[in-house]
N, C-alpha and C positions, 0 to 999 in steps of 0.2 A: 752811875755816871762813869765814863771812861778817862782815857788821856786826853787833853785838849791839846790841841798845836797851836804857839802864836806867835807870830813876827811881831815882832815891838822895837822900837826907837830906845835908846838909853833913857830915856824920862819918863819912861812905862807906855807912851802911845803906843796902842794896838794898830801894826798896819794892816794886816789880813790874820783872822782864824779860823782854825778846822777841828770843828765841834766833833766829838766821839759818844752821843746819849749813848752806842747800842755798843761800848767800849771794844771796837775792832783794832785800834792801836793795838792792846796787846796780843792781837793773831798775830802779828808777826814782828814784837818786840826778840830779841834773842836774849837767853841767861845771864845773868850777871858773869857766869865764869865761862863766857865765848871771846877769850881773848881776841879774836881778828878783829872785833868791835870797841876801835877804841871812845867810840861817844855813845854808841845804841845801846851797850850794856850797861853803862850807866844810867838810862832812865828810871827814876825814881816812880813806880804808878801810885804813892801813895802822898807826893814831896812833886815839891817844884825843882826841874835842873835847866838848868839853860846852857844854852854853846852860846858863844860871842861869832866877830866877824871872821876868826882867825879859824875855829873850828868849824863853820859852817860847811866847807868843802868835804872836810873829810867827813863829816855826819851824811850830806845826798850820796860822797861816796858808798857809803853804807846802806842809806836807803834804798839805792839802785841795785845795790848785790843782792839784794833780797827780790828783784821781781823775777829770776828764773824760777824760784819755789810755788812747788805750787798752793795755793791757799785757795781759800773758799771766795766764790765772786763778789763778796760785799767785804771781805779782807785786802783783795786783789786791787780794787775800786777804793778805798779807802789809802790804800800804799799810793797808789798811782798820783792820789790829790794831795797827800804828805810831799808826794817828791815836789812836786810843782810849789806847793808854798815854800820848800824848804831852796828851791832853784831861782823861784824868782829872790829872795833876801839874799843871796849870795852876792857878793861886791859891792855889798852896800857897808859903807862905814858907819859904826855908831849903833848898829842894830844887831839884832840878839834873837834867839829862836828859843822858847820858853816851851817846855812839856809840863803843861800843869794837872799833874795828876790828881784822884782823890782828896 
């Protein structure tokens, strides 16, 4: 089982998730020691980390600097549907973006 992504409300409602069975999340998670990534290299793949409302920009930030790389088409298709759940929770108060790993 992979990363799971999930928009959630502060009282755990799940508003949208993006299931990972064939764990493509970490095709193009970066190293713990990629400092330009100050939310992406913190993902825990074995732990739960979450960004709040305040981090969420700078994490799509992040996730968008990764679509000039090139990755494999079901890595590339996997980033693509990340950005969008992580785009649409942005400006939303009171919600959070959970990577629930292993």
């Amino acid at each position: 089982m992979g990363i799971e992504l999930v928009w959630e409300e502060e009282n755990g409602t799940e508003l949208a998730r993006l299931s990972d069975p064939q764990s493509l999340l970490t095709g193009f998670l970066p190293s713990e020691s990629a400092l330009e990534f100050a939310c992406l290299r913190f993902v825990d793949p074995y732990g739960d980390t979450i960004f709040n409302t305040l981090q969420i920009p700078v994490l799509l930030h992040e996730l968008n600097s990764l679509t000039p790389k090139p990755l494999e088409p079901p890595v590339a298709e996997h980033l693509k549907k990340a950005i969008s759940l992580v785009a649409n929770a942005q400006g939303h108060i009171h919600t959070y973006i959970r990577f629930v790993g292993d």
